[in-house]
BAFI-3210 file (N, C-alpha, C; in Angstrom, 3 decimals, decimal comma, padded with zeros to 6 digits):
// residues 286
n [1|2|3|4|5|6|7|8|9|10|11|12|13|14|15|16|17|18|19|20|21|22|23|24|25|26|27|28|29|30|31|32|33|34|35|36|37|38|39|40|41|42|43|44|45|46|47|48|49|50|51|52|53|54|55|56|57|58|59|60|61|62|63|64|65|66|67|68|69|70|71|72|73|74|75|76|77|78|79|80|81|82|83|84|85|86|87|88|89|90|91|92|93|94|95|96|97|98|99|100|101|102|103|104|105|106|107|108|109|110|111|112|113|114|115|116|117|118|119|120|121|122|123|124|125|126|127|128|129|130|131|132|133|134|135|136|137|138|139|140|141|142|143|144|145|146|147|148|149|150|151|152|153|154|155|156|157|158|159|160|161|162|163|164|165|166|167|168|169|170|171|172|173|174|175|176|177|178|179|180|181|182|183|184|185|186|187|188|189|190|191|192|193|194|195|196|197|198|199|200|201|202|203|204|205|206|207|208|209|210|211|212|213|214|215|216|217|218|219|220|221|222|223|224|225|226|227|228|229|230|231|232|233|234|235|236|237|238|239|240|241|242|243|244|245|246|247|248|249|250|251|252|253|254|255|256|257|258|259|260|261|262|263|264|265|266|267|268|269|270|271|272|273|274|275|276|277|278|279|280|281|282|283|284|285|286]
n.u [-013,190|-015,054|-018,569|-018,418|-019,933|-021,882|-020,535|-019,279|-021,563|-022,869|-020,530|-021,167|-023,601|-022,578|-020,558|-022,730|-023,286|-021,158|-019,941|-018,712|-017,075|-016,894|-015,123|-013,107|-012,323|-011,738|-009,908|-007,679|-007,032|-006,070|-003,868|-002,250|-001,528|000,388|004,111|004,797|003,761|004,535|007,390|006,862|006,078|007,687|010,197|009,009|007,949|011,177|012,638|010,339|009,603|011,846|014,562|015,478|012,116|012,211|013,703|012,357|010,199|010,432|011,703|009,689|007,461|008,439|008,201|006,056|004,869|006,137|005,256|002,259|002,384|003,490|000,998|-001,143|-000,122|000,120|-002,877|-004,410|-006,830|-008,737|-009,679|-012,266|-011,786|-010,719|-012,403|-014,346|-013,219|-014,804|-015,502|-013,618|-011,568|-009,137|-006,503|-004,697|-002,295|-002,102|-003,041|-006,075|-006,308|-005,355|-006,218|-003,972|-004,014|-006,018|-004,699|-002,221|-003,377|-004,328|-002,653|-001,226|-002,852|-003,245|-000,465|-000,250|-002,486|-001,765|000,982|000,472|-002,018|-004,260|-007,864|-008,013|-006,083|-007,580|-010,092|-008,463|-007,389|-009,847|-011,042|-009,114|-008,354|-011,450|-011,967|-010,193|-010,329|-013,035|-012,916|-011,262|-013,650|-015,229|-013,460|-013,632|-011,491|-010,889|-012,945|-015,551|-014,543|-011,705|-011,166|-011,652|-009,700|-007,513|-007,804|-007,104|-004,700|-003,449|-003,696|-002,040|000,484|001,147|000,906|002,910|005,310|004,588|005,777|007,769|009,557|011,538|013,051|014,546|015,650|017,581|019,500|019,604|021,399|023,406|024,830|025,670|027,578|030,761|033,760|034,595|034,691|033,726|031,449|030,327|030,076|028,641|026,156|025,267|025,323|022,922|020,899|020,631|019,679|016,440|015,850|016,525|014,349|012,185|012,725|012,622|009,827|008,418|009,825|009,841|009,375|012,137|013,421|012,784|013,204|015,860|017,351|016,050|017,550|020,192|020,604|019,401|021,546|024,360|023,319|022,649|025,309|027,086|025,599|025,230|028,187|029,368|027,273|025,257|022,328|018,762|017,867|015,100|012,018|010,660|007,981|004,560|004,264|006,682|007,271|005,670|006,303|009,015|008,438|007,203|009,159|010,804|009,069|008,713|011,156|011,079|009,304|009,761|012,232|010,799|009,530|011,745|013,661|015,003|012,924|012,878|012,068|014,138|015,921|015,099|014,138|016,674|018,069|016,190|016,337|018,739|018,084|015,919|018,259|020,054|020,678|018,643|018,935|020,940|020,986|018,444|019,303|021,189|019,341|018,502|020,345|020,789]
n.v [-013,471|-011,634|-011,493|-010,581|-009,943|-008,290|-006,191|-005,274|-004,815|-002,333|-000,422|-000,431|000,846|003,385|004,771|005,950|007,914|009,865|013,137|015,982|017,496|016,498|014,356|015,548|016,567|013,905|012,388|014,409|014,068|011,742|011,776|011,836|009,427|008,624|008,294|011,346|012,342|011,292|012,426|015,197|015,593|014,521|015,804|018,396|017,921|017,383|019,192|021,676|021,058|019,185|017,794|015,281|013,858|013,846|012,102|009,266|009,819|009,430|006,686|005,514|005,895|004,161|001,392|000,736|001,454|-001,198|-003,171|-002,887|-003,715|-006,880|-007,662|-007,532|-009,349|-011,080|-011,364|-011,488|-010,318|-009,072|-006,000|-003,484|-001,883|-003,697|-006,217|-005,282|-002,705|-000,775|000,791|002,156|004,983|004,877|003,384|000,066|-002,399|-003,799|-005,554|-005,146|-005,604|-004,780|-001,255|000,601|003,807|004,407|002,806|004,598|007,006|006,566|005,722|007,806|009,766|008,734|008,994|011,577|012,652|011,004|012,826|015,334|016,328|017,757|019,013|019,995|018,407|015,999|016,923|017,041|014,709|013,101|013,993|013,582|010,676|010,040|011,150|010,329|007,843|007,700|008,511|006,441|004,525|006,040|006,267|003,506|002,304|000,289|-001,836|-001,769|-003,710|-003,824|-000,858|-001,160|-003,371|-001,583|000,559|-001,430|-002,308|000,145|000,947|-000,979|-000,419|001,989|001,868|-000,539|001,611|003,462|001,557|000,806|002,936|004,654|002,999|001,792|004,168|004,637|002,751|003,073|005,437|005,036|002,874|004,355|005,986|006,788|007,022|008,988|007,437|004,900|005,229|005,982|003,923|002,014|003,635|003,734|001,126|000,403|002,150|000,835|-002,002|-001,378|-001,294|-003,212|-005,226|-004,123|-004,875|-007,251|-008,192|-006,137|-005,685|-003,508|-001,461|-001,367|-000,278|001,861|003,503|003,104|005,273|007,359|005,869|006,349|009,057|009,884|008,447|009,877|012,785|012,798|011,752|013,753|016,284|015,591|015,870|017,985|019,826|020,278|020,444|022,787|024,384|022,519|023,409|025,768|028,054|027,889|029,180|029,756|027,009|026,565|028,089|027,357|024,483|025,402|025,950|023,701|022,375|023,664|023,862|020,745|021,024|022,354|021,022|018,467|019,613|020,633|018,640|015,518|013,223|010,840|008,304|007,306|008,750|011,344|010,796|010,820|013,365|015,059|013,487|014,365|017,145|017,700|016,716|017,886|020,013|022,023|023,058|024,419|026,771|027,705|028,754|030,516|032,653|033,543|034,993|036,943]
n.w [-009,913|-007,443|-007,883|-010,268|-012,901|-012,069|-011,321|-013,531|-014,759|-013,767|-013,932|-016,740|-016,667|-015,212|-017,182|-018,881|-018,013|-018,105|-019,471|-021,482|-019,855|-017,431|-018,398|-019,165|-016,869|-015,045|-016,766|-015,982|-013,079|-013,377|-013,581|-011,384|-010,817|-011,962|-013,560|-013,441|-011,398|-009,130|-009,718|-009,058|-006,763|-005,044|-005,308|-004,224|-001,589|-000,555|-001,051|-000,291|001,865|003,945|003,374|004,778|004,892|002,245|001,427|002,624|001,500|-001,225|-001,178|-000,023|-002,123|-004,552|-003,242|-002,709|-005,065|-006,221|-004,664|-005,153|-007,238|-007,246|-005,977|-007,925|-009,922|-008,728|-007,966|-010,313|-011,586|-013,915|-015,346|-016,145|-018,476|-019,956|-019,758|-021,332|-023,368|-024,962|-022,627|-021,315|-020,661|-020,287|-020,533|-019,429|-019,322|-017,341|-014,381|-012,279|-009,807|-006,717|-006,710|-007,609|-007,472|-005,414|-003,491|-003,141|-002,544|000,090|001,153|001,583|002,358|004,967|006,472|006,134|008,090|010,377|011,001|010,455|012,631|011,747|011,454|008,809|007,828|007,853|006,012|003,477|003,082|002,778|000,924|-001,291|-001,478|-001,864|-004,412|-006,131|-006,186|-006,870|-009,544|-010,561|-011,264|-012,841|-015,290|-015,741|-015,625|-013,099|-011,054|-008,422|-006,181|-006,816|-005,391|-003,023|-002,517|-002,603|-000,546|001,682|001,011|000,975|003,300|005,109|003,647|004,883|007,764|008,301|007,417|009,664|011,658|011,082|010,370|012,617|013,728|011,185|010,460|012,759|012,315|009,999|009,533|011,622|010,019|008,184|009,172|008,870|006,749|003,954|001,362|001,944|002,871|000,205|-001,606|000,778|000,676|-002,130|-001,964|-000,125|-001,995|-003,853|-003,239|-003,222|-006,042|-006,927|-005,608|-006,620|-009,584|-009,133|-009,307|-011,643|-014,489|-016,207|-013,958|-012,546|-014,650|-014,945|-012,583|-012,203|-013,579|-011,674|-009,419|-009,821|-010,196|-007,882|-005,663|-006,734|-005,752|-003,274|-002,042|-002,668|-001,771|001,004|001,577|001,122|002,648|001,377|001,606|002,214|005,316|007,277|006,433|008,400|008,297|006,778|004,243|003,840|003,118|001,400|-001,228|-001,393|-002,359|-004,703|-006,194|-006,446|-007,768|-010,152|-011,410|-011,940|-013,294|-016,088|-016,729|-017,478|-019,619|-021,442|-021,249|-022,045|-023,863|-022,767|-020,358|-018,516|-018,567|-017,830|-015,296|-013,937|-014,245|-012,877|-010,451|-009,808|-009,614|-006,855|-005,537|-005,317|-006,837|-006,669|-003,722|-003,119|-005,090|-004,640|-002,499|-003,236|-004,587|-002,478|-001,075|-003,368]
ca.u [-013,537|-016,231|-019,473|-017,687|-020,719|-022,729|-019,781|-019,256|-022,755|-022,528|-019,327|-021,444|-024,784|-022,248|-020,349|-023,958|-023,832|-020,130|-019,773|-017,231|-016,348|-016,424|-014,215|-011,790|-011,785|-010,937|-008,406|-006,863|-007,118|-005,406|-001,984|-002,485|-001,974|001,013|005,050|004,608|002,948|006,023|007,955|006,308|005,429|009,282|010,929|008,200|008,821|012,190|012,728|009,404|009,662|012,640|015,196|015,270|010,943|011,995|014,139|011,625|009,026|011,177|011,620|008,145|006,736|009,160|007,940|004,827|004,409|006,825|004,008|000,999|002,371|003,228|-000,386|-001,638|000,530|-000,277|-004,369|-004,618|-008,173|-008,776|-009,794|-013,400|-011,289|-009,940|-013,444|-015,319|-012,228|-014,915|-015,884|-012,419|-011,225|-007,751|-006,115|-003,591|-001,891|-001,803|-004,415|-006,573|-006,830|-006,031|-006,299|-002,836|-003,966|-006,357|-003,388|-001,282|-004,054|-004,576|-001,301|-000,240|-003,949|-003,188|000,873|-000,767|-003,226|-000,837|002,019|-000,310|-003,029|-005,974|-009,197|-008,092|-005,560|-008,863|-010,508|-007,973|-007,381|-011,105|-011,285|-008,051|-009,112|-012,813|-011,778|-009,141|-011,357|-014,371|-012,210|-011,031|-014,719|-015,455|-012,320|-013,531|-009,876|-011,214|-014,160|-015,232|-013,603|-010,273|-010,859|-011,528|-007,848|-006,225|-007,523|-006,804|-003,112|-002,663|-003,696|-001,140|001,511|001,101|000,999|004,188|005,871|004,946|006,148|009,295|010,682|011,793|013,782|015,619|016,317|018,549|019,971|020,984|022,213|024,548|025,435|026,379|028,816|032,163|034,530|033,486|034,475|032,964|030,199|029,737|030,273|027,490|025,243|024,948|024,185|021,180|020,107|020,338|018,413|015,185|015,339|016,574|013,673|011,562|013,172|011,615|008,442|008,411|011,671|009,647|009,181|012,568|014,001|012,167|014,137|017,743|017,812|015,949|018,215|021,312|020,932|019,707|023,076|025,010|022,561|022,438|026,218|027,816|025,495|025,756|029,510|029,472|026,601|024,409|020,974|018,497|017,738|013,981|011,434|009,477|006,633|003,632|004,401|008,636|006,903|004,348|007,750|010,151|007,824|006,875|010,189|011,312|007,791|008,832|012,329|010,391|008,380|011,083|012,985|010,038|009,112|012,742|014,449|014,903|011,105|013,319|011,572|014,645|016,875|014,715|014,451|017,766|018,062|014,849|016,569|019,536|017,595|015,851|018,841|021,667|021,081|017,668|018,703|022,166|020,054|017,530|020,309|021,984|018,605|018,387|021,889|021,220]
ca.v [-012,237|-011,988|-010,245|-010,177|-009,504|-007,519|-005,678|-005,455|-004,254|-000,931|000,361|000,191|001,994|004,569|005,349|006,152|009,586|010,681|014,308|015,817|017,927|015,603|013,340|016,111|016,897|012,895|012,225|015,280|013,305|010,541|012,371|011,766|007,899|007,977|008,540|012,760|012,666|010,840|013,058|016,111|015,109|014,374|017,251|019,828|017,277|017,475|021,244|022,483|020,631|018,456|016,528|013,709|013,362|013,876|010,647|008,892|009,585|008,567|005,283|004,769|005,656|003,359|000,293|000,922|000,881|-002,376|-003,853|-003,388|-004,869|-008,226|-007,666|-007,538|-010,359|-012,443|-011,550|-011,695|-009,710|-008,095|-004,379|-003,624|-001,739|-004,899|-007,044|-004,144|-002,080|000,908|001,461|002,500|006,024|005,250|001,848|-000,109|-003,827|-004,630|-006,559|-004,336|-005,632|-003,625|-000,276|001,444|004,795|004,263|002,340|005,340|007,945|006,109|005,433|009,474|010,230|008,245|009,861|013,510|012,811|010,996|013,868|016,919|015,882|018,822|019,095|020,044|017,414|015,223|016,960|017,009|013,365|012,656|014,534|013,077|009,472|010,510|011,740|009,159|006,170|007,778|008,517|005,103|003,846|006,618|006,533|002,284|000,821|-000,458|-002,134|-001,690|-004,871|-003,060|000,436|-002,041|-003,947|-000,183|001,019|-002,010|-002,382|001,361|001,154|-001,745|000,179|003,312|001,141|-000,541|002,319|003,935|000,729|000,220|004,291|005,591|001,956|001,923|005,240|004,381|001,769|002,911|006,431|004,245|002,442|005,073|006,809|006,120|007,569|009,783|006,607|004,038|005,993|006,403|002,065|002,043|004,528|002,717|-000,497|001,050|002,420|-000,620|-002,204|-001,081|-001,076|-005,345|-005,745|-003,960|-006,089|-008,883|-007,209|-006,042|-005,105|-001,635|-000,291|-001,427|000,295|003,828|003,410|002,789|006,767|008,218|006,157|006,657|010,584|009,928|007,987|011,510|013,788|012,536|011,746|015,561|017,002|015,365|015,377|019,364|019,996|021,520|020,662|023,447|023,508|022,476|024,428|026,771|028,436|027,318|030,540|029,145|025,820|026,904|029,417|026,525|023,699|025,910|026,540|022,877|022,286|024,783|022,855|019,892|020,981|022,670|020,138|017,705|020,786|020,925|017,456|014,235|012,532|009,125|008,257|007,158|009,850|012,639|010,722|011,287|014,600|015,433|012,890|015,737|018,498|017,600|015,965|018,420|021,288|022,673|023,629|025,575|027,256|028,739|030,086|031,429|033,642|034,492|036,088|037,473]
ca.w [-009,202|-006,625|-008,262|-011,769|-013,768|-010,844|-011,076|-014,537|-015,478|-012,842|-014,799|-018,201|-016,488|-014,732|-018,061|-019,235|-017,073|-018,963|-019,746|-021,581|-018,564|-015,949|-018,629|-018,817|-014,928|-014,149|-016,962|-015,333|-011,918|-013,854|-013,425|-009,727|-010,915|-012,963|-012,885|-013,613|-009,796|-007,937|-009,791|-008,933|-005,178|-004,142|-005,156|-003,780|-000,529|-000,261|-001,071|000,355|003,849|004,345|002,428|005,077|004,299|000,840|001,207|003,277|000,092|-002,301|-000,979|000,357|-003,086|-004,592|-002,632|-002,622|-006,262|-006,251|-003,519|-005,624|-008,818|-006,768|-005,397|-008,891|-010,670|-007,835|-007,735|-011,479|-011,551|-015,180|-015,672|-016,761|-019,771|-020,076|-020,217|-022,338|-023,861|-025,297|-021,378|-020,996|-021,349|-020,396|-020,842|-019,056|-019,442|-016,197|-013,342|-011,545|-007,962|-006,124|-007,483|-007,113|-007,250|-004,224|-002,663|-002,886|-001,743|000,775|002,220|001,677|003,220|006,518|006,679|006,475|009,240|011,186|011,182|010,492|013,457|011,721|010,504|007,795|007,247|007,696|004,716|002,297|003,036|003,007|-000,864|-002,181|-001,289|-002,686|-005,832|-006,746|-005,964|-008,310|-011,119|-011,815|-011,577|-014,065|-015,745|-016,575|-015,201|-012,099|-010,523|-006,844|-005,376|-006,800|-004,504|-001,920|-001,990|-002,651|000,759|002,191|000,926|000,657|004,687|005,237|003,612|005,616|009,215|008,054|007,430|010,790|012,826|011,128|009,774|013,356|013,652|010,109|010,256|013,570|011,317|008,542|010,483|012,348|008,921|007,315|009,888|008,423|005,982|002,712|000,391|002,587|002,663|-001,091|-001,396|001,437|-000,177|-003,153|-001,845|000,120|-002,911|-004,868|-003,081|-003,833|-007,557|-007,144|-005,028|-008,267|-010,461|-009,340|-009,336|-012,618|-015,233|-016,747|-012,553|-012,678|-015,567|-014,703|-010,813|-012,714|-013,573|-010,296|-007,884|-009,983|-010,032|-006,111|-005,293|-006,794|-005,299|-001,681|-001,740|-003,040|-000,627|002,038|001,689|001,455|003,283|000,187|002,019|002,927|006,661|007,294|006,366|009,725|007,849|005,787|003,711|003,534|002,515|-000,315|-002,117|-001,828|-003,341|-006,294|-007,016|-006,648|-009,032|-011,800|-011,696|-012,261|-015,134|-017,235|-016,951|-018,240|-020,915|-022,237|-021,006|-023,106|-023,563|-022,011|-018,761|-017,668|-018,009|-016,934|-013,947|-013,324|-014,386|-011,728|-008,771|-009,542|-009,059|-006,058|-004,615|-005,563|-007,653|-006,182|-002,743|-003,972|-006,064|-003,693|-001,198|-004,038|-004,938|-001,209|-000,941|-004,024]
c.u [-014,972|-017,465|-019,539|-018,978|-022,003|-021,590|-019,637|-020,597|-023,234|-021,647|-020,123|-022,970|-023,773|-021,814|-021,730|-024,256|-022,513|-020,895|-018,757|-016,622|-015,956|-015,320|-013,189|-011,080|-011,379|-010,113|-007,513|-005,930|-005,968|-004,017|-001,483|-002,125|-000,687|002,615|005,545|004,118|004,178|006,928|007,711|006,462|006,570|009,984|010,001|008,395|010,268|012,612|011,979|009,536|010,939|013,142|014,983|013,310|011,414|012,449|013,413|010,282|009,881|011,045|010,568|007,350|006,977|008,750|006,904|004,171|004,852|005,518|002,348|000,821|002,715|001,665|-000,985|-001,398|-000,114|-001,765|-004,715|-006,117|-007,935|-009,222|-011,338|-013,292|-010,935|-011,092|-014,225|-014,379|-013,147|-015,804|-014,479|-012,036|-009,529|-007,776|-004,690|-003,015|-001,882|-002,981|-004,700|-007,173|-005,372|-005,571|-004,754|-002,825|-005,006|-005,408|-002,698|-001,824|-003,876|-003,625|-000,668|-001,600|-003,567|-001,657|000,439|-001,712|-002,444|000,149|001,470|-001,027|-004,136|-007,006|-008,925|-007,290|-006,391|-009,621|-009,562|-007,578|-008,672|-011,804|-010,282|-008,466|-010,797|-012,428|-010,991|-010,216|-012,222|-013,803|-011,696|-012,123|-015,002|-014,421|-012,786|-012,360|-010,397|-012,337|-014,288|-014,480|-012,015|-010,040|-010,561|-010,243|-007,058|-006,628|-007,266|-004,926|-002,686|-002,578|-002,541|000,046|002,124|001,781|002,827|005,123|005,794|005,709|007,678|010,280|012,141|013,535|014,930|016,067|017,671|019,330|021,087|021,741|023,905|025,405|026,023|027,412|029,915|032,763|033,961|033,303|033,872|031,731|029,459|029,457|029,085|026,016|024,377|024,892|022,477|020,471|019,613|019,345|016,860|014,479|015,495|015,640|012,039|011,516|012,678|010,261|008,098|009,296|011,305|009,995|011,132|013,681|013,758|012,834|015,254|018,069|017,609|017,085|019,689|021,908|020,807|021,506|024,047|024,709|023,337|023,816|027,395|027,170|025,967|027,461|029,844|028,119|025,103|022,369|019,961|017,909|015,743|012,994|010,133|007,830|005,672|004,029|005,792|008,218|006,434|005,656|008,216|009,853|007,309|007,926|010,929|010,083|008,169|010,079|012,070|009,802|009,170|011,679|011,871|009,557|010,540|013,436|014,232|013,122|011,447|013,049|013,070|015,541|016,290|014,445|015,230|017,816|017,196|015,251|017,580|019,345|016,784|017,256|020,035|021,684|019,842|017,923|020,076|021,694|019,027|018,560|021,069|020,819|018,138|019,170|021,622|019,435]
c.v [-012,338|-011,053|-009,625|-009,424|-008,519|-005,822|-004,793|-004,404|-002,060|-000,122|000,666|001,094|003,102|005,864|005,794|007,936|010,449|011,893|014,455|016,853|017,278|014,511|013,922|016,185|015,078|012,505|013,106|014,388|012,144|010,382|011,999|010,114|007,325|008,345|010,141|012,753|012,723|011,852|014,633|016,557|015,159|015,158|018,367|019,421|017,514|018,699|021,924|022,263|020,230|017,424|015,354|013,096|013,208|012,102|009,542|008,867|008,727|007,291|004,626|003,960|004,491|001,914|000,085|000,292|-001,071|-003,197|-004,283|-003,544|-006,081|-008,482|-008,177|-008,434|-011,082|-012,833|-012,195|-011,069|-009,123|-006,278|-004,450|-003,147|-002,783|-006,627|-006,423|-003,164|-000,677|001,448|002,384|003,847|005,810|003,275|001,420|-001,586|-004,036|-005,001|-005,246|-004,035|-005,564|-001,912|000,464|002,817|005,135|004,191|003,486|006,664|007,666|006,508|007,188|009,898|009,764|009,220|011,448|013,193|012,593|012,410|015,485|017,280|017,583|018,575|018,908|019,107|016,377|015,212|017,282|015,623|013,049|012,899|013,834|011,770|009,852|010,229|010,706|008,193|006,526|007,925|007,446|003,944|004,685|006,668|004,469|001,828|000,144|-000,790|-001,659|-002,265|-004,385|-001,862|-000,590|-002,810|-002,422|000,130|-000,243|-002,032|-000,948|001,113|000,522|-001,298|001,291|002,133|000,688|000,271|003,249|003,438|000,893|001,849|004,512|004,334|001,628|003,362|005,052|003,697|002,238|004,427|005,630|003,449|003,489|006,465|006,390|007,470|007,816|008,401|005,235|004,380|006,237|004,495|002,150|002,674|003,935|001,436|-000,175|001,374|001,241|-001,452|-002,711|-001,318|-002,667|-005,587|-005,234|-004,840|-007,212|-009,155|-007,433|-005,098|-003,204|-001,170|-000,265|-000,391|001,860|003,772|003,703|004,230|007,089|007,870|006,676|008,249|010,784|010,079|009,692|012,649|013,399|012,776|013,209|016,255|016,608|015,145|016,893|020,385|021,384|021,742|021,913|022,990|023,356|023,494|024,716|026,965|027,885|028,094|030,106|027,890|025,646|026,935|028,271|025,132|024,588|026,373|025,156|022,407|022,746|024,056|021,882|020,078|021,466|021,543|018,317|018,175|020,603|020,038|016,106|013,694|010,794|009,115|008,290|008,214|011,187|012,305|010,838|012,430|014,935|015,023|013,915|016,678|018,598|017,377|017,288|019,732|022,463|023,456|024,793|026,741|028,523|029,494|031,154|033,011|033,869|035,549|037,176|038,834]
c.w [-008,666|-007,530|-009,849|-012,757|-013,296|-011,487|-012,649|-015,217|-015,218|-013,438|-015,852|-017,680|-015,548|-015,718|-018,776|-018,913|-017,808|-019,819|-020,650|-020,342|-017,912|-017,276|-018,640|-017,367|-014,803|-015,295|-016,287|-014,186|-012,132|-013,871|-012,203|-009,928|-011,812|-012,552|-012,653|-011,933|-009,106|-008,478|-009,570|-007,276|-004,617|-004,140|-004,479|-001,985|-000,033|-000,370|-000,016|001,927|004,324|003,263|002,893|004,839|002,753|000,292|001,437|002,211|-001,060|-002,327|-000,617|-000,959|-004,657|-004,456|-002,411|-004,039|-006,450|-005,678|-004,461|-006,952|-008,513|-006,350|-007,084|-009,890|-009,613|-007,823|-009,307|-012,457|-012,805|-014,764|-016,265|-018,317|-020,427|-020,939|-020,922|-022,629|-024,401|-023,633|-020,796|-021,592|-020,928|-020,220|-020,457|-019,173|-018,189|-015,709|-013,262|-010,480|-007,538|-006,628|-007,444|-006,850|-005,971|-003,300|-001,820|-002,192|-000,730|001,971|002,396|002,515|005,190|007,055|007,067|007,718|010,145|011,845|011,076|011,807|013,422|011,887|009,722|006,871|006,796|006,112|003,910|002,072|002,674|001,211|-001,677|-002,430|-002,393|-004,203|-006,626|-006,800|-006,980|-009,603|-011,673|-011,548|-012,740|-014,975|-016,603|-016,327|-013,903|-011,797|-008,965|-006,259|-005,531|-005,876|-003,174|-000,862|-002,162|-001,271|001,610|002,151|001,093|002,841|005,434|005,100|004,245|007,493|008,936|008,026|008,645|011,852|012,367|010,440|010,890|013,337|012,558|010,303|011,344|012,848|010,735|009,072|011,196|011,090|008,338|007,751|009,611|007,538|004,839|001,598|000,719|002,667|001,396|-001,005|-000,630|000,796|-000,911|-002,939|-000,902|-000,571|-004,014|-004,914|-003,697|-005,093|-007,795|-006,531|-006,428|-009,225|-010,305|-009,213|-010,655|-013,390|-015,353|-015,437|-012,498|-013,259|-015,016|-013,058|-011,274|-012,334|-012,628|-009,536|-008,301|-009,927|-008,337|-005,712|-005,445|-006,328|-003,778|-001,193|-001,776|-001,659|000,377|002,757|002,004|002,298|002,639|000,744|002,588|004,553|006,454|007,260|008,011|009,573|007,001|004,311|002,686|002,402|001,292|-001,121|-002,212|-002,396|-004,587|-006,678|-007,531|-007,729|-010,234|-012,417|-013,019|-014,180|-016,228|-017,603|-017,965|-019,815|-021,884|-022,342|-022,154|-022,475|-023,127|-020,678|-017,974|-017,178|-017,817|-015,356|-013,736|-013,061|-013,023|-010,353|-008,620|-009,158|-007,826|-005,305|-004,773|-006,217|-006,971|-004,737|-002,796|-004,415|-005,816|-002,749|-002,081|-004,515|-003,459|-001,027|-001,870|-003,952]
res [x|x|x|x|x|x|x|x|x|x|x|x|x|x|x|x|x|x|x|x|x|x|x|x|x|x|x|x|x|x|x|x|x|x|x|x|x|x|x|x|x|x|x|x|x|x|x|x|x|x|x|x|x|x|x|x|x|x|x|x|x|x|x|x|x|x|x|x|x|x|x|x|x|x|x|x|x|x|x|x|x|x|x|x|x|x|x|x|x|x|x|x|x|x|x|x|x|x|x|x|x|x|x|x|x|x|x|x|x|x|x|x|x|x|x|x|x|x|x|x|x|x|x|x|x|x|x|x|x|x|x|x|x|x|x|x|x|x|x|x|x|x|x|x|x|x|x|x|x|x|x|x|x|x|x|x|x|x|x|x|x|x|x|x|x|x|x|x|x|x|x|x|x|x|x|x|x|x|x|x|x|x|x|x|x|x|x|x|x|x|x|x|x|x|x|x|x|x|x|x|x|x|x|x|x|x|x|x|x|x|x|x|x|x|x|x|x|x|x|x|x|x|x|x|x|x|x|x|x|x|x|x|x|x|x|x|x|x|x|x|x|x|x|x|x|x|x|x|x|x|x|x|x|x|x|x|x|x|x|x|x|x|x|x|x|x|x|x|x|x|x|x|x|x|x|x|x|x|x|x|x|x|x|x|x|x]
***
């Protein structure tokens, strides 16, 4: 690593300034970094705005992660938790070039500017990015040279995904015009996919995919067979209401659900995909 002990020395005079506030406020942050986020983020997506974005996250965030654990097996860079373990307030086995939770700011910071085109899309990109990046210098899992490859790869992953969405989506649209049981058969090899291209990544990202895509696969396919989707959301107002309802879902279901990653991901790809939008029309009517 370039700077290793430059680098190295900066982490132990920063931890020097630790609070216990500011250590509560960025473990907080640290949620923003883990699989409670993606699961949080896709259903309030797919409810709050649009199922087809919701699908379109799903799979981004998906491949994304997949992306910067080959990045990270392949770089091989340690962790400063890793080379000084009591600088570390949170602790992880893996590399730590390039940061993944930069990565993923990053790449959701550029998507919102892109498709929003504010100000204010500007500054909430401009704070999210911020805030992520300082918390895992204060947080002791990363060095600089790690923020460095996260906005680089997170930037990479974003571009990619603008050149090639509009293009697969024609694709697999056209793939998947057929008959309801040809269509399920199809389905599920699109979904598959993703989680074999994990797999050779790494087995755990792997394993925690099995449940999401397998409750996906049943989600996507019921609706879309009876046409259970809500239509896109109009208002900012529509948007807020129907992500805090697909949120509350979410958290019950984490509050009361098995503590097995895998099968509350299911459970959760269900309730985004299949039970959440039923649900809300039913407390409209009613």
């Amino acid at each position: 690593m370039p700077f290793h002990d430059w680098q190295l020395q900066w982490i132990l005079r920063l931890s020097e300034y630790r609070t216990e506030t500011l250590d509560r406020l960025f473990l907080f942050l640290n949620y923003f970094d883990s699989v409670f986020f993606v699961f949080v983020l896709v259903p309030i997506v797919w409810i709050g705005i649009s199922y087809r974005w919701g699908i379109k996250i799903f799979y981004l965030m998906l491949l994304n992660v997949a992306f910067n654990s080959l990045l990270k097996q392949l770089v091989g860079w340690p962790r400063p938790s890793t080379d000084c373990p009591e600088v570390g307030l949170v602790h992880f086995n893996n590399g730590g070039f390039p940061s993944g939770a930069v990565q993923t700011s990053v790449m959701l910071s550029i998507l919102l500017i892109y498709y929003w085109r504010t100000r204010l899309s500007v500054v909430i990109a401009v704070v999210y990015v911020a805030a992520m990046a300082f918390s895992r210098l204060y947080l002791g899992v990363h060095y600089p040279i790690d923020l460095l490859g996260g906005v680089i790869s997170g930037s990479v992953v974003a571009i990619v995904f603008l050149k090639m969405v509009h293009p697969l989506e024609r694709a697999l649209i056209s793939y998947l015009s057929c008959s309801r049981w040809v269509l399920g058969w199809r389905l599920a090899v699109a979904m598959i996919l993703p989680v074999l291209g994990v797999a050779l990544v790494d087995r755990n990202l792997a394993l925690l995919s099995i449940g999401s895509v397998a409750g996906m696969w049943v989600g996507v396919y019921v609706s879309g067979l009876y046409r259970l989707y809500l239509p896109d959301a109009k208002t900012m107002p529509q948007r807020i209401y129907r992500g805090l309802f697909a949120a509350l879902g979410v958290f019950l279901i984490l509050g009361f659900g098995s503590a097995h990653i895998v099968l509350s991901g299911c459970v959760i790809a269900l309730w985004m995909s299949l039970l959440a939008s039923p649900l809300y029309r039913s407390r409209l009517k009613n």
